[in-house]
Backbone as CSV, one residue per row, in Angstrom:
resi,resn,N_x,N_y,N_z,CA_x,CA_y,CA_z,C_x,C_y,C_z
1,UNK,-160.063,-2.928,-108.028,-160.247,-2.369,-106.680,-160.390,-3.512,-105.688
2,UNK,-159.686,-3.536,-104.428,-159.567,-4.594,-103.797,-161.133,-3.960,-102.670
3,UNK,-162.051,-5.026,-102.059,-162.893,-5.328,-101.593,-162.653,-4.972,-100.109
4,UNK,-163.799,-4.237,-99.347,-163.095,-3.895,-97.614,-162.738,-5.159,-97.365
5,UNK,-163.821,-6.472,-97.120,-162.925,-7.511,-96.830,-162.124,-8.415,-97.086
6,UNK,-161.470,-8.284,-97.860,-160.532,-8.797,-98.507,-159.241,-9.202,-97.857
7,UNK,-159.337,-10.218,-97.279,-158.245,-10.475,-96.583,-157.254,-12.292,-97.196
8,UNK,-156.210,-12.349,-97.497,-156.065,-13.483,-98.258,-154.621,-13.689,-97.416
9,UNK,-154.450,-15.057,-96.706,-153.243,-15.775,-96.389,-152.654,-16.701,-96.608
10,UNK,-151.481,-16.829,-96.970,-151.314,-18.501,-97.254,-151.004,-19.415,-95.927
11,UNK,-150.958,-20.578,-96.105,-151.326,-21.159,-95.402,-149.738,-21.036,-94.175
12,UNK,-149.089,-21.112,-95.100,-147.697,-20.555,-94.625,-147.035,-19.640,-93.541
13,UNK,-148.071,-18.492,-93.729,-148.375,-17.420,-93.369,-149.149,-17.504,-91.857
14,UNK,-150.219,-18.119,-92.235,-151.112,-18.620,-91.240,-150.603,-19.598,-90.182
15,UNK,-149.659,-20.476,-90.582,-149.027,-21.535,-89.351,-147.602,-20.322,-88.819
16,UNK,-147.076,-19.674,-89.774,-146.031,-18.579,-88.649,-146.277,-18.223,-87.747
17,UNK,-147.766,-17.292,-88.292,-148.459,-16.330,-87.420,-149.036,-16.898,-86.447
18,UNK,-149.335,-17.918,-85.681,-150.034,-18.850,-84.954,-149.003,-19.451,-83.567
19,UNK,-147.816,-19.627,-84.550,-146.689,-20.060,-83.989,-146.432,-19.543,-83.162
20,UNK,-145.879,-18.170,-83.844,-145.761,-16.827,-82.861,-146.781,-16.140,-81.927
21,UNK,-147.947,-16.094,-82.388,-148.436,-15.789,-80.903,-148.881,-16.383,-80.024
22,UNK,-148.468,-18.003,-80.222,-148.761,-18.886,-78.842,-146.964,-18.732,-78.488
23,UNK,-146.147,-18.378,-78.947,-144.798,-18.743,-78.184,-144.583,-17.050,-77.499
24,UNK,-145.322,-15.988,-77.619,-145.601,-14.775,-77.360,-146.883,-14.964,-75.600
25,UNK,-147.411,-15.605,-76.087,-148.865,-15.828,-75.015,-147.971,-14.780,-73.772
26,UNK,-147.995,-15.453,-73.271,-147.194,-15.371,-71.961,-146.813,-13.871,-71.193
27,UNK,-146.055,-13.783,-72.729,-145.217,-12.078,-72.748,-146.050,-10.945,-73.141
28,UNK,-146.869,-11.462,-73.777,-147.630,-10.047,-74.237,-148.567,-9.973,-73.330
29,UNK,-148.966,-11.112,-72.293,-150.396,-10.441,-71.351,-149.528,-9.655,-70.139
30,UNK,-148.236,-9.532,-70.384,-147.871,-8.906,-68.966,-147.436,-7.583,-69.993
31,UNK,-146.535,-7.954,-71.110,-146.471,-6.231,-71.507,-147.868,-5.498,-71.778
32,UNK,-148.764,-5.803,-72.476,-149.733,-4.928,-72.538,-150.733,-4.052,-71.867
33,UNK,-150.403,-5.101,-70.438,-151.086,-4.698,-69.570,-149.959,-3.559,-68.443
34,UNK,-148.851,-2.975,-69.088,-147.946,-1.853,-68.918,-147.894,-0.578,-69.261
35,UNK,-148.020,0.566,-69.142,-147.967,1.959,-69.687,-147.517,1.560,-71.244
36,UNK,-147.774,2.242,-72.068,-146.939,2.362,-73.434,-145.637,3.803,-73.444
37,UNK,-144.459,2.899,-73.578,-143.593,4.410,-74.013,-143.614,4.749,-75.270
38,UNK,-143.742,6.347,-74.735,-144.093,6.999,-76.095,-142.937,8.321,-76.138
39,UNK,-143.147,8.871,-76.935,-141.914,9.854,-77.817,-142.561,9.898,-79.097
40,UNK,-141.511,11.307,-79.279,-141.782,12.355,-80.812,-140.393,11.948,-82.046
41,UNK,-140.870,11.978,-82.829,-140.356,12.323,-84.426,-140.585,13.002,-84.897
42,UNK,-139.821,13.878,-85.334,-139.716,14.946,-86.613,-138.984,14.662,-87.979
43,UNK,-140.005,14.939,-89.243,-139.585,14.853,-90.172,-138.750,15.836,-91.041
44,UNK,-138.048,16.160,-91.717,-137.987,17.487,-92.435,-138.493,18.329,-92.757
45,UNK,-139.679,18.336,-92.930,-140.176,19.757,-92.949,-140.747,20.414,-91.620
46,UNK,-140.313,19.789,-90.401,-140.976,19.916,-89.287,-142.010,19.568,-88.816
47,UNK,-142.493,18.611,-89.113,-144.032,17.545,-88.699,-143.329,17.065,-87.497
48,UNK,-143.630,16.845,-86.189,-144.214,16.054,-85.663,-144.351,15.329,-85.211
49,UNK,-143.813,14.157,-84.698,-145.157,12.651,-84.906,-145.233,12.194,-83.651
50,UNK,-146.296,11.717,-82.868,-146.177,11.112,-81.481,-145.908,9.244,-82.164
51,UNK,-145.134,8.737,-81.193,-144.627,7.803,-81.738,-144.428,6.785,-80.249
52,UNK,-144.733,5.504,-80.245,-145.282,4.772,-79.586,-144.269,3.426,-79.504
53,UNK,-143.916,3.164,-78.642,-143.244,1.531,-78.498,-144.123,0.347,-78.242
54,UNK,-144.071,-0.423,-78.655,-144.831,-1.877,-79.040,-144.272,-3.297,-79.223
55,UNK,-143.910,-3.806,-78.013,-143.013,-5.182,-77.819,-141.468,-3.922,-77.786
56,UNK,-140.808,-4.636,-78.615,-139.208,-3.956,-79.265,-139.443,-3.011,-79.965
57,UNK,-140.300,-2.493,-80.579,-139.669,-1.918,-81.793,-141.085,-0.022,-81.650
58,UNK,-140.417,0.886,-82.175,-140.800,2.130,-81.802,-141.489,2.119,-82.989
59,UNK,-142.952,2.721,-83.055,-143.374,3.129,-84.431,-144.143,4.350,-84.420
60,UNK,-144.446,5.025,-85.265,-144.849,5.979,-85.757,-146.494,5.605,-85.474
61,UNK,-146.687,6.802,-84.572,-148.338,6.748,-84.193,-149.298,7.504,-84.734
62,UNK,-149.015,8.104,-85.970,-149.071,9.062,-86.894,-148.871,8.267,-88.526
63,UNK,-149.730,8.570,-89.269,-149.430,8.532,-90.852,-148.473,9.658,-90.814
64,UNK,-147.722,9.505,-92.268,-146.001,10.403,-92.450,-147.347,11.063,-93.435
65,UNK,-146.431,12.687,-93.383,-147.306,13.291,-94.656,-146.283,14.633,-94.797
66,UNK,-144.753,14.212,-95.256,-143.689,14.267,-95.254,-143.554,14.897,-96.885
67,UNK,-143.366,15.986,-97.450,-143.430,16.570,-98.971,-142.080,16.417,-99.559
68,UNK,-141.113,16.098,-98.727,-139.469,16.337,-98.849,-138.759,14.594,-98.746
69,UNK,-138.012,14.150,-99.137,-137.015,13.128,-98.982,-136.171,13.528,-97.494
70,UNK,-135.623,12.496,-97.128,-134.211,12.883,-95.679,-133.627,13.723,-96.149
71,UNK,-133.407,13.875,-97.166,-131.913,14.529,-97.676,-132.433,15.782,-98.300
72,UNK,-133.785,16.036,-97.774,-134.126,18.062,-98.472,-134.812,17.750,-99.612
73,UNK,-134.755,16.688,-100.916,-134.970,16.824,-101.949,-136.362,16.923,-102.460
74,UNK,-137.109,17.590,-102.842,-138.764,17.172,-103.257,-139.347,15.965,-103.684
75,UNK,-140.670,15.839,-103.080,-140.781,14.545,-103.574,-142.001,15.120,-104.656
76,UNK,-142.105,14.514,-105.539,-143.146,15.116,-106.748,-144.736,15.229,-106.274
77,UNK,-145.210,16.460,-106.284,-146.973,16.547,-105.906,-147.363,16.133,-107.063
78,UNK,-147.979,15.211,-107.103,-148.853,14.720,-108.568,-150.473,14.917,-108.319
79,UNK,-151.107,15.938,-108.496,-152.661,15.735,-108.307,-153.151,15.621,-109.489
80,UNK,-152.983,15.459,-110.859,-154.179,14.883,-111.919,-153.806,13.970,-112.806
81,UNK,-155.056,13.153,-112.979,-155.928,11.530,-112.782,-154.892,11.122,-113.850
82,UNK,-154.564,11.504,-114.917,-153.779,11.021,-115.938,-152.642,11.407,-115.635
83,UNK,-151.478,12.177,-115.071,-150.587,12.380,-114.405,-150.540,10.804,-113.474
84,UNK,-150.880,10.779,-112.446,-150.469,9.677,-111.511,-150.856,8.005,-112.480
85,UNK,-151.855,8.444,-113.355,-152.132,7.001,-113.712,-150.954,5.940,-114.646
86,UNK,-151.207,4.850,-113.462,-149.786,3.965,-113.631,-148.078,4.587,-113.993
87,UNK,-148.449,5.503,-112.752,-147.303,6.427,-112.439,-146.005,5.347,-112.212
88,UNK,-144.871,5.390,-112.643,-143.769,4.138,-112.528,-142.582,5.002,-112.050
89,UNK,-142.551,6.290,-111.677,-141.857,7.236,-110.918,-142.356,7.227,-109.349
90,UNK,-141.721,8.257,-108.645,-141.717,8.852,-107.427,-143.231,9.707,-107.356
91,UNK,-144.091,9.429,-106.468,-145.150,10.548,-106.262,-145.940,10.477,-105.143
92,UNK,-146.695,11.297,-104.639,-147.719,11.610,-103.384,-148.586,12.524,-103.559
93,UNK,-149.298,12.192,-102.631,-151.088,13.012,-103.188,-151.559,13.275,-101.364
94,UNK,-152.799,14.307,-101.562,-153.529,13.855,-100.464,-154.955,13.535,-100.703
95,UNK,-155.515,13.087,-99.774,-156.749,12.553,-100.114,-157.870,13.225,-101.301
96,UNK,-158.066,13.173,-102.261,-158.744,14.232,-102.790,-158.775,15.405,-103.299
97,UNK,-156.990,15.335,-102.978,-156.287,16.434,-103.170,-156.209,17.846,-102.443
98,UNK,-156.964,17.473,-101.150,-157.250,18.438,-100.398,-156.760,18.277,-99.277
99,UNK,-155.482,19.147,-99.432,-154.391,18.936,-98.655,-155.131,19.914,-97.131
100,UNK,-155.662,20.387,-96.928,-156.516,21.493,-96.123,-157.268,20.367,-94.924
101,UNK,-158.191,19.466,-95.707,-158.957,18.778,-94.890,-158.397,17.466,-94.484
102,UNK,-157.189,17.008,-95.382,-156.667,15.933,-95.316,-155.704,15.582,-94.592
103,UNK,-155.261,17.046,-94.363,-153.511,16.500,-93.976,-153.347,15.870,-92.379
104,UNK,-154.405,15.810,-91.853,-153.854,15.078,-90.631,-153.701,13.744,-90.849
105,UNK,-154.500,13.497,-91.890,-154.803,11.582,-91.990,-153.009,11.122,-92.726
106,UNK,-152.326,11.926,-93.262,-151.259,11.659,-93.862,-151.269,12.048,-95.152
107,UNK,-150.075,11.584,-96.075,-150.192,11.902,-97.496,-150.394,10.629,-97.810
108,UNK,-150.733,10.514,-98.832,-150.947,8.900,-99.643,-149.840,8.947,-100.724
109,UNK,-148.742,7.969,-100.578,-147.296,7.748,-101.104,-147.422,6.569,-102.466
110,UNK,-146.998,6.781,-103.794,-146.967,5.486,-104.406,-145.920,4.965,-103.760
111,UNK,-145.816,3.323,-104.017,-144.401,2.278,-103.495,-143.008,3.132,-104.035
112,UNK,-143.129,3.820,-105.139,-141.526,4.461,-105.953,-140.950,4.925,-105.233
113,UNK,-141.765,5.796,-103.954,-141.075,6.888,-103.268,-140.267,6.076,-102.247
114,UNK,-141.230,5.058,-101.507,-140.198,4.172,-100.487,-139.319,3.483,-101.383
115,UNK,-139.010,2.903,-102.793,-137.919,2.281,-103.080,-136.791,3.492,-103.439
116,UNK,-136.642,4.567,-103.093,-135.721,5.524,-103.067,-134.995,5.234,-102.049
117,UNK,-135.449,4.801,-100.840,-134.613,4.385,-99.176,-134.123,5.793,-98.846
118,UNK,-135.284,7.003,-99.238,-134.734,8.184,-98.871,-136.291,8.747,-98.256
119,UNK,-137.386,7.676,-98.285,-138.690,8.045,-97.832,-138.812,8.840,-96.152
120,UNK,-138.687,7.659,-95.491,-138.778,7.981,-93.771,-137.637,8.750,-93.248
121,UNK,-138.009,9.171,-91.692,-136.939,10.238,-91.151,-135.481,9.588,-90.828
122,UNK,-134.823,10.061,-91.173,-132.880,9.708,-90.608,-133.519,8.365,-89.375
123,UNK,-132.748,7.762,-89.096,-133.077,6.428,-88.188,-134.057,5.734,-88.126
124,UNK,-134.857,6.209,-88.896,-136.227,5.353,-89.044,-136.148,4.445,-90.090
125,UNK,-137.294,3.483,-91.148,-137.457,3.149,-92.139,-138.949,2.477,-92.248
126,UNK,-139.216,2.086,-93.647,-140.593,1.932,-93.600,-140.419,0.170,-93.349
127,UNK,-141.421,-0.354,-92.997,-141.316,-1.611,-92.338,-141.441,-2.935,-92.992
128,UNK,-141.092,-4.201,-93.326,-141.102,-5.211,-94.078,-142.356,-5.598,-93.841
129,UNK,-143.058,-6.747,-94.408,-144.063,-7.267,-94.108,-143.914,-8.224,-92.832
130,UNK,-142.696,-8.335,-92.966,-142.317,-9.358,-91.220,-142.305,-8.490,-90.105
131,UNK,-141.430,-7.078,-90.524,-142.275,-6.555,-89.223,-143.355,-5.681,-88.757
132,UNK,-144.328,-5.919,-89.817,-145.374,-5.561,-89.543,-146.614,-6.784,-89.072
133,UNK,-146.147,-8.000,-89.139,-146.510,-9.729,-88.862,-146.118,-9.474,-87.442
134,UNK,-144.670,-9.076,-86.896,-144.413,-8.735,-85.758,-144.695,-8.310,-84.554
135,UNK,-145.562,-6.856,-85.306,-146.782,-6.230,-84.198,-147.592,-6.996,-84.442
136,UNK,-148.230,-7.578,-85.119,-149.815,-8.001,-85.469,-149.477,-9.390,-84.488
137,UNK,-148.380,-10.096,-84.450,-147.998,-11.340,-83.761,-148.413,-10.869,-82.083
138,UNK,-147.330,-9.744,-81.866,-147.269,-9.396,-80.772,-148.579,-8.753,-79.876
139,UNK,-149.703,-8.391,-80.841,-151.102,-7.648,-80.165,-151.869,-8.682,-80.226
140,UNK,-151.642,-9.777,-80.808,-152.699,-11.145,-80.088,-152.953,-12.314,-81.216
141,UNK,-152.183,-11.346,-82.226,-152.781,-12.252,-83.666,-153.685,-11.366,-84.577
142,UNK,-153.927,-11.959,-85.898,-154.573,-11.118,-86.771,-155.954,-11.020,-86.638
143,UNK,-156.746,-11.996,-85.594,-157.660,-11.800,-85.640,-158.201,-10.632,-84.444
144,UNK,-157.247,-10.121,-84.084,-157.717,-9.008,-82.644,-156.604,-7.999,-82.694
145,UNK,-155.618,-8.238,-83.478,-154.564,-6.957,-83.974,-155.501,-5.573,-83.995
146,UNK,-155.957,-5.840,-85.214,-156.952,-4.286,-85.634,-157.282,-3.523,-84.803
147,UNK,-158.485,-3.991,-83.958,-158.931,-3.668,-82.619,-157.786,-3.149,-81.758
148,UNK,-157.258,-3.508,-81.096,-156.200,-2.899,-80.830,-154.998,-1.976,-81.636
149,UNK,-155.369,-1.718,-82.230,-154.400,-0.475,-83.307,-154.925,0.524,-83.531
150,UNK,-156.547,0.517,-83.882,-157.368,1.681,-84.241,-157.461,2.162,-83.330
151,UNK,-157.648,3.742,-83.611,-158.188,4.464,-82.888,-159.681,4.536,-82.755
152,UNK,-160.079,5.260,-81.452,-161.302,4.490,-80.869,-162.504,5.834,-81.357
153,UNK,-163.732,5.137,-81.177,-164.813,6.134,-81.457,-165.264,6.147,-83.053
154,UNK,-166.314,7.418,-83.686,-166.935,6.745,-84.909,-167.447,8.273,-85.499
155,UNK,-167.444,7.755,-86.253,-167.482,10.018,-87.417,-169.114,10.205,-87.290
156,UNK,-169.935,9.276,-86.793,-171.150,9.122,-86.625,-171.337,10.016,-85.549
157,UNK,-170.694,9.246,-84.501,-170.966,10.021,-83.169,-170.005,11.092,-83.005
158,UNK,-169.084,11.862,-83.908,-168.442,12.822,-83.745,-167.746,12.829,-82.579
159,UNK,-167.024,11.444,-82.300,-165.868,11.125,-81.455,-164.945,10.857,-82.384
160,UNK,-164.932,10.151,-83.022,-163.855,9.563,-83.867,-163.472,9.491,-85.490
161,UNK,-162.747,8.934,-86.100,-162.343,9.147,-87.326,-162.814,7.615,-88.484
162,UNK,-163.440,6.742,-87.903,-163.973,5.733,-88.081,-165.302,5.296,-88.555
163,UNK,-166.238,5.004,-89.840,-167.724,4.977,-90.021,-167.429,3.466,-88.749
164,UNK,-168.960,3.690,-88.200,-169.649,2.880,-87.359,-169.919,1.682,-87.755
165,UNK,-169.197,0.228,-87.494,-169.205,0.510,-85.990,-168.297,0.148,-85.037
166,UNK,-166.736,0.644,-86.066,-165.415,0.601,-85.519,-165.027,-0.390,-84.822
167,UNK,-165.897,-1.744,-85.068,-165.748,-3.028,-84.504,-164.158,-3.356,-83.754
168,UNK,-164.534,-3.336,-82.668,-163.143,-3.662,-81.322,-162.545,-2.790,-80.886
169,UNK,-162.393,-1.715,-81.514,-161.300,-0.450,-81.611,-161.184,-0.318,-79.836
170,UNK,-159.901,-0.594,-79.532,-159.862,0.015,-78.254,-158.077,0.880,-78.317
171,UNK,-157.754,0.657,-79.333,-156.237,1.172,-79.770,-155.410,1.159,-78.020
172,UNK,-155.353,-0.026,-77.703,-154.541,0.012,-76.057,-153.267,-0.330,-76.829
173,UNK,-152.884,-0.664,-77.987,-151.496,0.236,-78.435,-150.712,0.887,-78.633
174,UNK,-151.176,2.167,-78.403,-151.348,3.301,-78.956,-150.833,3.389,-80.395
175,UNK,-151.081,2.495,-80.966,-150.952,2.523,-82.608,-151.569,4.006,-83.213
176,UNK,-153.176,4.141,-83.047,-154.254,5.024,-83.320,-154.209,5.132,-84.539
177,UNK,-154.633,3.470,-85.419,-154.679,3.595,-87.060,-156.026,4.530,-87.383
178,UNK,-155.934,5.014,-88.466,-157.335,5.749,-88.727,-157.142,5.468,-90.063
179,UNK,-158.185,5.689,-90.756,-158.758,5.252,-92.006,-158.582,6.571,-93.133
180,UNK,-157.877,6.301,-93.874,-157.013,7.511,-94.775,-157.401,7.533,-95.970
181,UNK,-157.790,6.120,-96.901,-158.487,5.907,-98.350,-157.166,5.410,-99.280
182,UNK,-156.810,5.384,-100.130,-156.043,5.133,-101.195,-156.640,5.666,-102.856
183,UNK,-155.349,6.129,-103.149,-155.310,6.171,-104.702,-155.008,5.274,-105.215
184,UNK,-156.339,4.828,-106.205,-155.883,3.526,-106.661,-155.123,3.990,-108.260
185,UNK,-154.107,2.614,-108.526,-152.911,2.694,-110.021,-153.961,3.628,-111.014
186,UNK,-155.153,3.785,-111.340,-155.693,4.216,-112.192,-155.519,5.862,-112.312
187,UNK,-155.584,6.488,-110.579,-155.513,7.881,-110.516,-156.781,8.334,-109.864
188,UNK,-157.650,7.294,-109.760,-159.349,7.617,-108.872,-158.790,7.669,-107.527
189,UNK,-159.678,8.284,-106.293,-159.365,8.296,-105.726,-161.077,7.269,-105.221
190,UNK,-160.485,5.706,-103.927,-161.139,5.096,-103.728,-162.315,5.891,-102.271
191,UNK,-163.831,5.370,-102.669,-164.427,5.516,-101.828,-164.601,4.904,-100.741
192,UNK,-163.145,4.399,-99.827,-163.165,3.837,-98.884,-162.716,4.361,-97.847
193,UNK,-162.721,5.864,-97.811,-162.148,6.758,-96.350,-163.210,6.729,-95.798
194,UNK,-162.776,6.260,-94.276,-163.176,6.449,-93.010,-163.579,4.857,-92.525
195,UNK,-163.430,4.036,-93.992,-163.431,2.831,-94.189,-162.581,1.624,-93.362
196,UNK,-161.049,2.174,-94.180,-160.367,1.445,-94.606,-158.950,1.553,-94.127
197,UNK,-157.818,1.071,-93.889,-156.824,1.548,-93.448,-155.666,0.730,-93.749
198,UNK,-154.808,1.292,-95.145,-153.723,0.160,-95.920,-152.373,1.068,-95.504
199,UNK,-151.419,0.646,-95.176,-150.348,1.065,-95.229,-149.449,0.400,-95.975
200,UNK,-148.176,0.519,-96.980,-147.481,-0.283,-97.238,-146.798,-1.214,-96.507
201,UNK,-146.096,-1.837,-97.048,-145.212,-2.276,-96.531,-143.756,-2.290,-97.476
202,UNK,-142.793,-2.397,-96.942,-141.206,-2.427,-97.803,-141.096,-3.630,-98.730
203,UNK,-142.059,-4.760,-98.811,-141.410,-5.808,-99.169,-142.318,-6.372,-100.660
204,UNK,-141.748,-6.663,-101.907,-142.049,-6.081,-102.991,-142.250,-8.155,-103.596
205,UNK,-143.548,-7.900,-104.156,-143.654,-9.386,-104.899,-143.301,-9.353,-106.302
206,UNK,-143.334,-8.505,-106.989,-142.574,-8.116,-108.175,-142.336,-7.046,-108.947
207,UNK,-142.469,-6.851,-109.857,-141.343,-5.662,-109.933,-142.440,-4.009,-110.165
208,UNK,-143.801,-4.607,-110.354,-144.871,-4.023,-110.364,-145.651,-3.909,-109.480
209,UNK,-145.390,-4.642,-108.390,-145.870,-5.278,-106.804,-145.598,-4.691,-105.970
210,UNK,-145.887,-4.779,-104.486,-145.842,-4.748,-103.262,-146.899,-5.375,-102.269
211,UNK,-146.256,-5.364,-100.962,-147.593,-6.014,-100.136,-147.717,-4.521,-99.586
212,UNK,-149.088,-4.944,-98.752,-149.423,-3.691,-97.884,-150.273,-4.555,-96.711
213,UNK,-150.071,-4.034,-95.609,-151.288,-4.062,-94.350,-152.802,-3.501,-94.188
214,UNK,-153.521,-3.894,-93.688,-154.939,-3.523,-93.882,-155.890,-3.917,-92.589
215,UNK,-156.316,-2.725,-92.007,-158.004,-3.108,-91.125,-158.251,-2.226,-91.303
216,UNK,-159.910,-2.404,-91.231,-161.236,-1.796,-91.274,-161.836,-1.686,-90.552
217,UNK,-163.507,-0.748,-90.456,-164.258,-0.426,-89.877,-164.899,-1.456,-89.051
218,UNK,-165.535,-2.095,-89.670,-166.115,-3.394,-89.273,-165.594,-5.075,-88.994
219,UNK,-164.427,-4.659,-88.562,-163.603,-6.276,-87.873,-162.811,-5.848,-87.212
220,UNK,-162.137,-6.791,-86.220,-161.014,-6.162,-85.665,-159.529,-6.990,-86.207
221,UNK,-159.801,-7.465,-86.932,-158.669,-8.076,-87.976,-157.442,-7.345,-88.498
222,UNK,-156.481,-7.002,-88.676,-154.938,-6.654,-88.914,-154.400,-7.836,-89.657
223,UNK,-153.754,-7.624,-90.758,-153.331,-8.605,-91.353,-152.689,-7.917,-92.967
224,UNK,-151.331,-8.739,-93.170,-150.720,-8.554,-94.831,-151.655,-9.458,-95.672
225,UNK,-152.240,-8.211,-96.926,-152.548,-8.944,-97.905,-151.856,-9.656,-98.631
226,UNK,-152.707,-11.367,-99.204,-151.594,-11.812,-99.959,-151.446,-10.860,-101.472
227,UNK,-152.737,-10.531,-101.994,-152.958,-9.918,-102.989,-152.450,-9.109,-102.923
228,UNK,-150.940,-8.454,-103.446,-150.513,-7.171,-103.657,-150.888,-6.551,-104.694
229,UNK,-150.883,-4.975,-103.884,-150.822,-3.653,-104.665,-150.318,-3.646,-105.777
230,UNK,-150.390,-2.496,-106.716,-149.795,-1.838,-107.493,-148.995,-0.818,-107.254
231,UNK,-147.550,-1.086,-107.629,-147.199,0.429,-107.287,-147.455,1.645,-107.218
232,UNK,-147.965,1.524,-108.658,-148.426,3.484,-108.183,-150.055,3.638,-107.771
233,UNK,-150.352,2.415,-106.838,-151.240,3.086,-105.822,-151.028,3.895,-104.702
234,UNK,-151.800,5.132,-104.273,-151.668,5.337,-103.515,-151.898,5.205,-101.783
235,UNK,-151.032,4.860,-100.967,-151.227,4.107,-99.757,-150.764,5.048,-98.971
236,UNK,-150.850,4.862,-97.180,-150.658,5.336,-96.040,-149.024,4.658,-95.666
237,UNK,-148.626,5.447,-95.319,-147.001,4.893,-94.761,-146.951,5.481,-93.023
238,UNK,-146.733,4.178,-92.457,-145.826,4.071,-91.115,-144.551,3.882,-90.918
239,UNK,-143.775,4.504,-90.666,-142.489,3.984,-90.178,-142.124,3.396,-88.755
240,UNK,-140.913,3.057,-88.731,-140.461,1.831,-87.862,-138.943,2.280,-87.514
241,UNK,-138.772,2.356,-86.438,-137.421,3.139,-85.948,-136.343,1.636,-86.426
242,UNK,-135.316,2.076,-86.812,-133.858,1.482,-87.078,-133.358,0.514,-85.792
């Protein structure tokens, strides 16, 4: 089980990301301080999604919680613990399995389903780890990304979707990440909702691997773990228009 703070970069990583948002400075204090354009997506089964522009690129302001492939086909409901465990197929869950209380936060997707390239809606796709470095470049860097992505307020004070004390959250992105939990490869479902907030990403360290994105309650940090996932964990998916 990976740790809330758990955040690991290489150094590599760290001089890109640095690069880019001092050669960004400039541009992002005049875009941000601009309306955000926003627009809808619909998935196949008729979801939805308010969906948000950010520098170039349009994203999904909404977790996908999408039961169908583009192309109509089912994607497999897997709800028990030995069923999903070190699942090496296609599958999705919702939090707890309680699709009732859950479904706004999204479905939680293993990596199998995005290596189908039949996951996200017609023109969309799910996003590399570069361009998800991209936004995080473009909102100030990883150390003030988060803060700006989350959505604002705290499950404490029955404003928000966030345990207290939603450190930075001002979501002037309109990203509005919220904290969804994960199924971890085993089939448990982790006690880190309202915590935690991982989305995949498209881009795979080996053949059992993937990276994913991650902020939390308490930092305002955004950032790709170096430590990748397991595939058949279950994670939050954003998409990223074509």
């Amino acid at each position: 089980m990976k740790l809330l703070t758990k955040f690991f970069f290489t150094m590599a990583a760290i001089s890109l990301m640095f690069a880019m948002s001092c050669k960004k400075k400039d541009s992002n204090n005049k875009n941000n301080s601009d309306p955000n354009e926003t627009g809808t997506v619909t998935d196949i089964d008729g979801n939805v999604y308010k969906t948000v522009k950010i520098g170039d690129n349009w994203w999904m302001a909404e977790n996908l919680k999408t039961t169908r492939y583009n192309d109509g086909t089912l994607i497999p409901l897997v709800k028990e613990h030995n069923s999903w465990e070190y699942l090496q197929t296609p599958g999705y869950c919702w939090y707890g399995n309680d699709s009732v209380s859950y479904k706004k936060y999204g479905a939680l997707y293993n990596w199998y389903t995005i290596g189908t390239g039949k996951l996200a809606p017609k023109g969309w796709h799910i996003p590399t780890s570069t361009e998800w470095w991209t936004l995080i470049n473009y909102l100030g860097g990883w150390q003030v990304a988060g803060g700006k992505m989350k959505s604002v307020g705290t499950i404490e004070a029955g404003t928000g979707l966030w345990y207290s004390p939603n450190t930075g959250a001002t979501n002037e992105s309109g990203f509005s990440a919220i904290s969804s939990g994960n199924r971890e490869e085993g089939g448990n479902f982790q006690n880190e909702f309202g915590y935690v907030a991982y989305w995949w990403t498209a881009t795979v360290t080996s053949s059992t691997g993937a990276l994913d994105c991650i902020t939390n309650y308490n930092t305002s940090y955004a950032a790709i773990e170096e430590d990748a996932f397991n595939k058949s964990t279950g994670l939050s998916i954003r998409c990223i228009k074509d």
